[in-house]
N, C-alpha and C positions, 0 to 999 in steps of 0.2 A: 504494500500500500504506500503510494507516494506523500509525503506530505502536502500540507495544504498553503498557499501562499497567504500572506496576510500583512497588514500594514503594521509596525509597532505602534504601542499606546501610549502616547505621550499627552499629557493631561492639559499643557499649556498648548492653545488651538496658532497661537503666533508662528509654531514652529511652518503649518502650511501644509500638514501631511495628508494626503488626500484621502476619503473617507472611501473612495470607486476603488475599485479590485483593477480598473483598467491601468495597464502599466507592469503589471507586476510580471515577473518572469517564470514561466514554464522550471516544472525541478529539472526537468531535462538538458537547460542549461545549467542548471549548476552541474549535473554530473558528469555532463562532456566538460566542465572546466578540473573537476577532480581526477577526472580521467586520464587529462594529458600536462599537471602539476607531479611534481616533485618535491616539492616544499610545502610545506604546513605550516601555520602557524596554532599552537595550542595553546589556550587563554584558560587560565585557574586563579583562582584567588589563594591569599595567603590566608594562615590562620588569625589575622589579624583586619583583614578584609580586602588588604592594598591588592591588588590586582597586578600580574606575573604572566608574561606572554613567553614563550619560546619557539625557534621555530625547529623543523624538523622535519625528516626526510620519512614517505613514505609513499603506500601504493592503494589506490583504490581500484578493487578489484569484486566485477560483481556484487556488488552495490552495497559495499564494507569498508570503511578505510581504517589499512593497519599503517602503524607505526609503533617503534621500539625507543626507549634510552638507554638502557641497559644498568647498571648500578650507581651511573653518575649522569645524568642523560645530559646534554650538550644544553650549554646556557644555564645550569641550573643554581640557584644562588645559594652561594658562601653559606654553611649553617642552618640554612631548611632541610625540610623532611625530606623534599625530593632532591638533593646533594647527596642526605644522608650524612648530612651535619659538618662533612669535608671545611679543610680550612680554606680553598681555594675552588672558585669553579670555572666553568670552561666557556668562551665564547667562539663561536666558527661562522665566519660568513654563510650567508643563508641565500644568494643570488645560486642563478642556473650556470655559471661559468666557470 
């Protein structure tokens, strides 16, 4: 079952955001763009709430997307859970080249 497209809810009408479904894009676009990416970005928050992106190499295959870090995952900060508390962490260019 695909999902459903929808507009975000944003309370203040300023912002413009149209209330019509026209516009919105087909999932089918998004999954021919997962399709032929290499790079991910993975967005979590900290246990304190600040918000933590990193990006990452992965494959969306048959309408799943895997990706791994392994026990230090690439980008992961100094002393979080996902370091694994490490004194140092690691950052790697994230383009296709």
């Amino acid at each position: 079952m695909e999902p459903q497209p929808s507009r975000p809810y944003i309370p203040d009408a300023s912002y413009g955001i149209p209330e019509s479904q026209e516009g919105l894009l087909p999932w089918s676009y998004v999954t021919d763009k997962l399709a032929i990416s290499r790079n991910y970005w993975v967005a979590t928050t900290r246990p304190d709430g600040r918000p933590h992106a990193v990006p990452v190499w992965g494959v969306y295959y048959e309408g799943t997307l895997y990706f791994g870090g392994g026990d230090n995952p690439v980008g992961a900060e100094p002393g979080t859970e996902s370091s694994g508390g490490g004194a140092s962490g690691k950052r790697r260019r994230c383009g296709d080249h």
